[in-house]
C-alpha positions in Angstrom: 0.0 0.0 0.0 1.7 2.9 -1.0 1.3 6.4 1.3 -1.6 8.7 0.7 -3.9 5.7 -0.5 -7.4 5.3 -0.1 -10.3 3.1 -0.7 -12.5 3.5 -3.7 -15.6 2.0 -4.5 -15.8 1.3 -8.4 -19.2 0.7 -9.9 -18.3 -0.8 -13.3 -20.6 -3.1 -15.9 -19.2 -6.6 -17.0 -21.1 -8.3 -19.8 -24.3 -6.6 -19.0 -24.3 -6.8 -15.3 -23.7 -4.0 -12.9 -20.9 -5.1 -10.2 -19.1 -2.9 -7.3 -15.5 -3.8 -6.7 -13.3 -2.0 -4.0 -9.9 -0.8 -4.7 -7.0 0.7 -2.7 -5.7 3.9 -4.9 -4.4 7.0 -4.3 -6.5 8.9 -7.0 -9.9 8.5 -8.8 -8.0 8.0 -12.0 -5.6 5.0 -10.0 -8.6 3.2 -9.7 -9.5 3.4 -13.1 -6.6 2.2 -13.9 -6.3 -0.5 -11.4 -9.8 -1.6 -12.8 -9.0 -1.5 -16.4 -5.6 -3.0 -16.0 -7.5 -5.7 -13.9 -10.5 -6.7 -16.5 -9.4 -5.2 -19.9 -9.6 -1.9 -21.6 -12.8 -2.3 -22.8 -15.0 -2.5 -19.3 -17.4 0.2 -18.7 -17.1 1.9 -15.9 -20.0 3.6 -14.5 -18.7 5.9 -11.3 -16.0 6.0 -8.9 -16.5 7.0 -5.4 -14.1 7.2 -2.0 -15.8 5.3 0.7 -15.7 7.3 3.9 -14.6 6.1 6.8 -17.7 4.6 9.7 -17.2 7.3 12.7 -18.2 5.8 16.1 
């Protein structure tokens, strides 16, 4: 895990079906790339969000 990371939630369409996949990434456009890199250049992805951190 490299400094300044956090997670990202990646909401991203694989053969017709909507899926959410978390990544560790220090950007928006890391997990993109982490994504892409991960299930091929032609995936669709739909958003990218940071998940925020559960307070007590």
């Amino acid at each position: 895990m490299r400094c300044g990371s956090k997670c990202f939630i990646v909401e991203l369409e694989i053969e017709g079906e909507k899926q959410r996949k978390s990544v560790t990434a220090r950007t928006p456009v890391d997990a993109r790339k982490t994504i892409r890199n991960e299930y091929g250049k032609g995936i669709e992805i739909i958003s990218v969000l940071e998940e925020k951190k559960r307070g007590g």
